[in-house]
N, C-alpha and C positions, 0 to 999 in steps of 0.2 A: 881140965884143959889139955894133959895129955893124950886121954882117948879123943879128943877134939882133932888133933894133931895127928896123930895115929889113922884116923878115918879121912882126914883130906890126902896123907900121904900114897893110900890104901887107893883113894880115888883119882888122884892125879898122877902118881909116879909109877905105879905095876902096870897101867891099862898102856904105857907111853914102854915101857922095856918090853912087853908082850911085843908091842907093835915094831918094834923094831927089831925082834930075833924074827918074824914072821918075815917082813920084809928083806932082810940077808940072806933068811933061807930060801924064797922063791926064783924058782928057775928061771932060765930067759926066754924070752918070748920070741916069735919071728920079727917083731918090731925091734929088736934090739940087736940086730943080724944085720951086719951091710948088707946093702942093697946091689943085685947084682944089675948087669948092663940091661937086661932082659927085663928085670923088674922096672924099672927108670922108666921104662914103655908104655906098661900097662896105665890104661886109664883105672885114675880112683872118683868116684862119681863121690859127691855129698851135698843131703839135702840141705837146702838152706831153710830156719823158719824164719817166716816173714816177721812175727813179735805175736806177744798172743793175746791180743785185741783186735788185731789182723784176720780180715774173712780170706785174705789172699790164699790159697794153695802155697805149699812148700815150692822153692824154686832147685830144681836139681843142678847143680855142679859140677861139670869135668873135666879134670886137668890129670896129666901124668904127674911119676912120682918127683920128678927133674921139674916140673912146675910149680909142684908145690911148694917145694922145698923154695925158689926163689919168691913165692906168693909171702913165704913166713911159715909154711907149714900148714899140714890138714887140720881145719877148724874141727873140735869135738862138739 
């Protein structure tokens, strides 16, 4: 019963404290950088898919960063 214990904690609790000194330790990315007045401007294009039973082509999307942001934000 103990090595029972021993082997779930082994699989559940180390893979989750690994994970989260990886994540504290990574740097920032330019997403995580206010946005200057210049960037607000640029068009960000994204494709849309239609669903995927869909013959349709992807439908492209573009809005600036100031639109997104009032959309809800760039769909991933």
């Amino acid at each position: 019963m103990r090595s029972l214990s021993l082997t779930l904690f082994a699989i559940c609790v180390l893979p989750l404290a690994a994970m989260a000194q990886i994540t504290a330790a990574t740097p920032s990315t330019a997403a995580d950088e206010p946005a200057t007045k210049a960037d607000d401007q640029k068009p960000i294009c994204v494709d849309q898919d239609p669903g995927p039973a869909s013959r349709l082509q992807p439908k492209r999307v573009c809005h600036t960063r100031q639109e997104w942001s009032k959309l809800g934000g760039i769909p991933r």
